[in-house]
C-alpha positions, 0 to 999 in steps of 0.5 A: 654344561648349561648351555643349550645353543651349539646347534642353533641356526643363525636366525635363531641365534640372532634373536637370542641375542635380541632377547639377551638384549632387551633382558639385560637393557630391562633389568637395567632399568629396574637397577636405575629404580634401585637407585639411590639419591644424590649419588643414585648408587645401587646395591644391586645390579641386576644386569650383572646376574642376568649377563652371566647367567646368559652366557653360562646358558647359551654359550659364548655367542651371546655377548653381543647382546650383553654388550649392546643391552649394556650400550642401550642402558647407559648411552641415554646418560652419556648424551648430556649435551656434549659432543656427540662422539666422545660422549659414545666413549663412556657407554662403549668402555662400559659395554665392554666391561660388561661383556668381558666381566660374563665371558671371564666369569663364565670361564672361571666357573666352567673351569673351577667348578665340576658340576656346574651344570647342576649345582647340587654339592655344597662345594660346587654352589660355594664355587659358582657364587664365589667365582662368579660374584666377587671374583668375576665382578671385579672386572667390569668395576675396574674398568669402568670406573678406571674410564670413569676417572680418566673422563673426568666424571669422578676423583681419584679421592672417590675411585675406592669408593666407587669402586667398591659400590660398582662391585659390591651391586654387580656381585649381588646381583649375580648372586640374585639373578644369576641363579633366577635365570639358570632356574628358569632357562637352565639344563639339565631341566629336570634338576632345574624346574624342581627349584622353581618353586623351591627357590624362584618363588621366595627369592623373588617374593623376598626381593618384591618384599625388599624392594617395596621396603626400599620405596618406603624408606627411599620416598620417607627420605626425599620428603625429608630432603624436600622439607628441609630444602623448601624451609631454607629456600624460604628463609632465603627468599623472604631475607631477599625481599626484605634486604630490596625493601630496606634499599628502597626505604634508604632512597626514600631517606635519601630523596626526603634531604633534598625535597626539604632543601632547596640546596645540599652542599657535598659535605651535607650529602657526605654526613648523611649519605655515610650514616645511610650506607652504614646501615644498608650493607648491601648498597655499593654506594648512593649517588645525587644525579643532577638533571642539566640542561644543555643550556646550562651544560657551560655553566654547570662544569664550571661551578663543579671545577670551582667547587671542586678545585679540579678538572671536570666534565660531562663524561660518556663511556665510548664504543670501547667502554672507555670514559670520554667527554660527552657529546652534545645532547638536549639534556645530561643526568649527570652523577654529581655527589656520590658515597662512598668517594673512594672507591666510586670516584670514577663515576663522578661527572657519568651522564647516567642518560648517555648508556640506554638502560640507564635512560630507560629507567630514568625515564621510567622513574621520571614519567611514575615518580616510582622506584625504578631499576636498570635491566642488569649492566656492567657498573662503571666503578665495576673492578670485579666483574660482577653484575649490578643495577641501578636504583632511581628515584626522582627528586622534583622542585617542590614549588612546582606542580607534578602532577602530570607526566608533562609537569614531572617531567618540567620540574625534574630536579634530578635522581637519588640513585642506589647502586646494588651490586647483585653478587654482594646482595646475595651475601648480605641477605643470605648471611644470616644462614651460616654454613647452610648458605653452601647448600643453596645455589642461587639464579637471580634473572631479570625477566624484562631483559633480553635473553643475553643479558638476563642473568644477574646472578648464579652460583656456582652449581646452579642446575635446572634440572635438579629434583630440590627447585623452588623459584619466586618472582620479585618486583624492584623499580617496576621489573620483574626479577626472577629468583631461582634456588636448586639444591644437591639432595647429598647436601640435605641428608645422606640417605643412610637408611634406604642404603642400609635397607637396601643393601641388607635386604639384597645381601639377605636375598643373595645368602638366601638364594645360595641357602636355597641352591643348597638346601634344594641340592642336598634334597635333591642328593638325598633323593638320588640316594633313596633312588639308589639304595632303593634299586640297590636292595631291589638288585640285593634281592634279586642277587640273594636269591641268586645267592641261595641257589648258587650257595646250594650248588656251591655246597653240594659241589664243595662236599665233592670238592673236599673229598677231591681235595683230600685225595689230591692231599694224601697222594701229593708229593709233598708232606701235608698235614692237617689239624683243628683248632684245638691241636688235633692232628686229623690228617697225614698224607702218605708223603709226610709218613714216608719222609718223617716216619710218623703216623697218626698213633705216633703224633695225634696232635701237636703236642705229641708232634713237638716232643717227637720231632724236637727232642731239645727243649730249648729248640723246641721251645722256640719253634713251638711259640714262634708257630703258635704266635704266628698261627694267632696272628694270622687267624682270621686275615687270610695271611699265610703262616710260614717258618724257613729252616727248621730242623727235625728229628725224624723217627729213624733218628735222622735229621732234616730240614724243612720250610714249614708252611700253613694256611687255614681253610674254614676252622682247619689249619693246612699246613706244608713241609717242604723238605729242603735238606738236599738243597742245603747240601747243594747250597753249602757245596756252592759256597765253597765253590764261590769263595775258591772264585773269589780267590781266584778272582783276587789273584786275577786282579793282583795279575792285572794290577802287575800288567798295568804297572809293567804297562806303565813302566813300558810307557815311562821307559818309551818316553824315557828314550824319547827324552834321551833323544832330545837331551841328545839334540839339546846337547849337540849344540853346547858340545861342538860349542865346547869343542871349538872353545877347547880347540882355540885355546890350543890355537891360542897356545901354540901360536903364544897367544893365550893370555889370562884375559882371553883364558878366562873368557874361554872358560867363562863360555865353557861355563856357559855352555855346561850350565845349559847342558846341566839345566837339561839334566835337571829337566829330565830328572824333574819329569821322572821324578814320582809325585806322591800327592795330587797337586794344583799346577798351571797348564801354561807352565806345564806346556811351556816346559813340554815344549823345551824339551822337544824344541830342540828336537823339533827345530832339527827336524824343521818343524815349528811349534806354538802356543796360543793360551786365550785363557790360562788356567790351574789344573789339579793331578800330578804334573809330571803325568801331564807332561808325559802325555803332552811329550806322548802327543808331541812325539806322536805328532813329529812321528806323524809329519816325518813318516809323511815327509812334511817340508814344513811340520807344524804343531799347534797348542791351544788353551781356553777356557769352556766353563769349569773345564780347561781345554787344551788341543794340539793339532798337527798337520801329519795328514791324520789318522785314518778313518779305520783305525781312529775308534781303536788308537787308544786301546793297549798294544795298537800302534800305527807305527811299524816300529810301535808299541801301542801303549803311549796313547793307552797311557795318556788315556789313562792318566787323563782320565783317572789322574786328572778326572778328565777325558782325551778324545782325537779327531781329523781336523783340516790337514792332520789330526787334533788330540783334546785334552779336557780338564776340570779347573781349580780355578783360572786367570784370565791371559791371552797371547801366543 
């Protein structure tokens, strides 16, 4: 195999793993490089290749660091900011797949592919990048992306996706890396450093190539994303600083109608205030701030109620932000007419002084005479949760001097104010971008504010960190506003280019390192080759110059050898022959001439020796083709020629048989002819022998066939006594009962009490009494009745009418009898056999517990079911068989009753086993003996009871 590292110390071992580590932590970062905006996918990822070749090298001990390279790579993504543990999840998830995907392609390519130290056969490579590519590279995929998703770090939408790309990188770069590490650090090394420069060298020249390609393609992209990002940022940036001078121009309108009258009535502010608004989308309203005296605070609210027909005071939001009455202070900027009423009416009567940055910016505007803006507050007709400014622009008695601060300050008439809502300012200035407005996120920040109130605005998505961010300061009312736009590069042009470039140009590197593995294979199996063939003819010619000399030897010693041969020939007991090709008979030995007659001047070829030795035409016309066509298709395939039972005419006249065979030597046909007329002699002799055997085997049968049949009647007629035997019990009961019936109708007679009443119910039991003892008789002469035809009986009912056959016999004797059926079942055969075996057991059974003397004899029935078979036992308590005598108790003629004849166990044996295709077996079982009755089912209803 690859690996190298059985043998290593730990030492050793351990800074392996180091160099394992840092290998796969470096190709990560060249991966990283690899990748891609604005998903940073890779179509390659070279970790993958390196980990696998690792561990195919190594050995398995160097996961570890396979794991721990992988940890180092992604643990610097992982920490962005969240808790410091579950951020260690993701890079350990990741890890482990990484691990598991090396180990299991490691296994996978020493399982499946032979020689996999060596990736020479074509198969073989094909195996390696098939097993350890995409087989092997869906591991780490599922995993982590499964960890992915369950993190919350993509969609479901985008599992296939991701997916996809994990594996398509992981599998390229195994088919790049993977080979790059086996050619560097690979053994065997000699079949390994011959691809260094065959394949190392122009799989990396073509992936340096690639990959500097990729830059090109990859950078040309980010300029064009960079470029389109900057055009929009610009457009939105100069439509924002228009859309804040159209609001300062309104306010410049605005505070124009009050310079140039000394009083402006609500209805007058109304009309021109609704024109204004029409025409500046983004104000929320504009708002006529009166500057009041203390002084005149009384008088002020007063003229307001009149005016207004309603409630009204000087109100202040309290430490809850709810509106209240405001305190008493030197002066009040109080909110008097305000557009639109609808929605803003909240704000009428707010003394815009009482809240600091609306002080702060009053004063501003008051001491500059300039445009001034709030630091961002929380409006009080705000419902949206939306950040806003104020716009304040002082308005002065125009018969009174402003020179001066302290001059602006004494002729302070009050403020024309606009009210931005900075979430809708952002919507009308931008609106002019359409469905380009997605692409850009916006931040609007007042850099004069504190840090905790700074933000105006922000879209949602808003990143500092993104490589497309522009930012431009803006000044409105004396602050500076800080405007920042980032942007996703995935929203200003897929990248398709630098993907397509990349994952070609590393699927081109991945087919080129297999054509290189096998091209260099093929080289190096022609080589091995060459290398044989050539030490194949060096030892050919050593082995032919062998071969000569042993070839004279042989020659010489062959030359001895067939005179030898023919000596053994002419002198061997058996008939030889020898002719050429062309028919010409060349040797007889003497054992031919002796037996045949022939000599060499009587049958020079084979033509002499058909006409000679088979006078009949037709004969000899079948033999000579049969022979001729076997010698032909033979010839040249080392076979032997044979032809059994010929008969020949010798040259006495006489006739033998032979089995003729031959066999050729060099150009010569050897042929033998094994005279077998003797054993045809003996063999028709044994013939006959064997049909008198088998007649006297018949007859032996037939006499068998007898014994059985007497056999058989002898049991029928044993248990044709045993049935008398009950009948007798069964009727001594009915006769003493008709006896005594008789005897007091005789009584009744003499003593004149016989009426035709108590006659007929005399007779009456007397009809009784013979109807039962004729029941009796149909029994027995139902169980003697021959069946003709296999039939499907009950073996409930075959028992139950058993048993009532010897019930009465067995009461006599005191012995009980029952039945316990768990499961009734249907049996085919003859069920009068099957009640003779049943009597048989039951006879065998009283007979047992009577020799014994058992005060109380009891036989148990039992009928269950064991799957397709019924099993019926009867179990006795007669004291069982002895242990001598149980293996013999169903051979013919063995009884172990002195009164015995030994054939009813034999019988049933028989019966069970040939008519019912069942088996009879016996056992000791507690007190007594137990016989089982084994049958197949027909099929069984299920009943249980006693």
């Amino acid at each position: 195999m690859f690996f190298i590292g059985y043998h290593l110390s730990t030492m050793k071992r351990l800074r392996t793993i180091l160099l394992v580590t840092i290998a796969y932590w470096v190709s990560a970062r060249l991966g990283l490089l690899l990748a891609i905006p604005p998903g940073y996918a890779t179509a390659v990822w070279p970790p993958s290749g390196v980990g696998l070749g690792a561990v195919l090298i190594c050995g398995y001990w160097v996961l570890p660091g396979i794991w721990l390279g992988s940890f180092l790579a992604n643990v610097q993504t992982a920490l962005d900011g969240h808790a410091f543990l579950p951020s260690l999840l993701l890079p350990t998830g990741i890890s482990l797949g990484a691990a598991a995907q090396a180990a299991v392609s490691t296994y996978l390519v020493r399982r499946f592919v032979d020689h996999c130290c060596a990736l020479v056969e074509d198969r073989d490579i094909f195996k390696f990048f098939l097993l350890g590519g995409p087989v092997g590279c869906c591991i780490n995929s599922s995993i982590s992306v499964t960890l992915l998703l369950l993190l919350g770090k993509t969609s479901l939408t985008g599992y296939a996706l991701n997916w996809l790309t994990w594996w398509v990188g992981d599998t390229i770069g195994v088919m790049i890396f993977t080979p790059l590490m086996l050619v560097l650090f690979g053994k065997p090394g000699a079949i390994w450093k011959m691809r260094r420069r065959t394949v190392a060298l122009p799989l990396c020249l073509t992936f340096a190539l690639v990959t500097a390609v990729f830059f090109n393609v990859r950078e040309d992209g980010q300029q064009r994303r960079q470029q389109e990002f900057h055009r929009l940022a610009d457009l939105a940036i100069h439509n924002i600083e228009d859309e804040f001078q159209r609001y300062q121009i309104a306010l410049d309108s605005l505070r124009g109608m009050f310079d140039s009258s000394q009083s402006i009535t609500q209805e007058a502010f109304h009309i021109f205030a609704k024109q204004l608004t029409s025409h500046v989308n983004g104000l929320q309203a504009v708002e006529w701030a009166l500057h009041v005296p203390n002084s005149q605070r009384g008088l002020f609210e007063s003229e307001q109620k009149n005016a207004a027909d309603r409630v009204f005071s000087i109100r202040e939001r309290n430490a809850a932000g709810q509106l209240q009455t405001a305190a008493d202070r030197d002066e009040y900027v109080v909110v008097t007419y305000i557009e639109p009423m609808d929605a803003n009416r909240p704000a009428l009567g707010y003394d815009l002084a009482s809240e600091p940055k609306r002080r702060m910016a009053l004063e501003r505007a008051r001491d500059t005479n300039q445009l001034s803006a709030t630091a961002p507050i929380e409006l009080v007709q705000e419902t949206r949760h939306q950040s806003g400014a104020l716009l304040f622009l002082p308005v002065y008695d125009p018969q009174a001097p402003s020179a001066t601060v302290e001059q602006r300050q004494l002729a302070l008439k009050g403020y024309v104010l606009g009210v931005l809502r900075v979430g809708d300012v952002m919507d009308t200035a931008l609106s002019f971008l359409g469905g380009e407005r997605k692409k850009l996120r916006l931040r609007l920040s007042d850099e004069d504010a504190d840090v905790a109130v700074q933000a105006f605005f922000a879209d949602l998505g808003f990143s500092h960190q993104s490589e497309l961010l522009v930012q431009q300061t803006l000044n409105l009312g004396g602050r500076d506003w800080l405007l920042k736009i980032s942007g996703r590069s995935e929203d200003f042009g897929q990248t398709l280019a630098a993907w397509y470039v990349l994952l070609g140009g590393m699927l081109f590197c991945g087919m080129l390192s297999g054509f290189l593995l096998i091209l260099t294979g093929r080289t190096l199996q022609v080589e091995a080759i060459v290398l044989e063939r050539t030490q194949a003819l060096t030892d050919r010619n050593t082995q032919l110059g062998q071969e000569i000399a042993d070839r004279q030897r042989t020659e010489a010693a062959l030359r001895v050898s067939e005179e030898q041969f023919r000596l053994i020939i002419r002198k061997s007991p058996i008939p030889f022959a020898i002719n050429n090709m062309k028919g010409v008979i060349e040797m007889l030995n003497d054992r031919f001439i002796e037996a045949f007659g022939y000599t060499l001047e009587d049958i020079p070829s084979l033509d002499a020796w058909w006409k000679l030795a088979y006078p009949d035409e037709a004969y000899r016309r079948q033999v000579s083709t049969d022979w001729l066509d076997a010698v032909a298709s033979t010839k040249g395939e080392g076979m032997d020629i044979q032809s059994d039972g010929i008969r020949i005419i010798c040259k006495d006249g006489s006739q033998r048989i032979a089995d003729i065979r031959g066999v050729f030597i060099g150009e010569r046909l050897l042929v033998m002819l094994n005279d077998i007329t003797m054993r045809r002699v003996i063999e028709d002799e044994l013939k006959h022998v064997n049909e008198s055997l088998e007649q006297r085997i018949r007859e032996e049968i037939a006499k068998s066939h007898e014994k059985d049949h007497l056999i058989i009647q002898q049991s029928r007629f044993a248990a044709m006594g045993e049935m008398i035997g009950n009948i007798a019990h069964q009727w001594r009961q009915p006769l003493n009962a008709l006896g005594l019936t008789l005897a007091n109708l005789q009584d009744a007679y003499e003593y004149n009490e016989l009426t035709g009443e108590y006659l007929l119910g005399q007779v009456k039991v007397g009809n009784q009494l013979i109807q039962k003892m004729s029941t009796t008789i149909d029994d027995f002469r139902h169980f003697f009745r021959p069946s003709k035809e296999r039939q499907i009986f009950s073996a409930k009912q075959a028992i139950e009418e058993a048993m009532a056959l010897v019930s009465a016999s067995f009461n006599n004797n005191n012995i009980s009898i029952e039945l316990e059926i768990v499961d009734d079942a249907l049996i085919q055969g003859f069920p009068n056999e099957f009640s003779q075996v049943l009597l048989n057991l039951f006879a065998n059974a009283k007979d047992a517990i009577l020799a014994r003397r058992i005060s109380k004899g009891n036989v148990r029935i039992r009928i269950a079911m064991d799957g397709s078979w019924v099993t019926v036992t009867i179990a006795d308590n007669g004291g069982g068989i002895p242990d001598t005598v149980l293996g013999k108790i169903f051979e013919p003629y063995f009884s172990t009753k002195e009164m015995g004849t030994g054939i009813g166990l034999y019988m049933s044996k028989v019966i069970i086993e040939e008519s019912i295709k069942g088996h009879l077996d016996v056992r000791n079982y507690e007190n007594g003996a137990e016989f089982s009755i084994r049958c197949p089912l027909g099929y069984a209803v299920k009943a249980t009871g006693k």
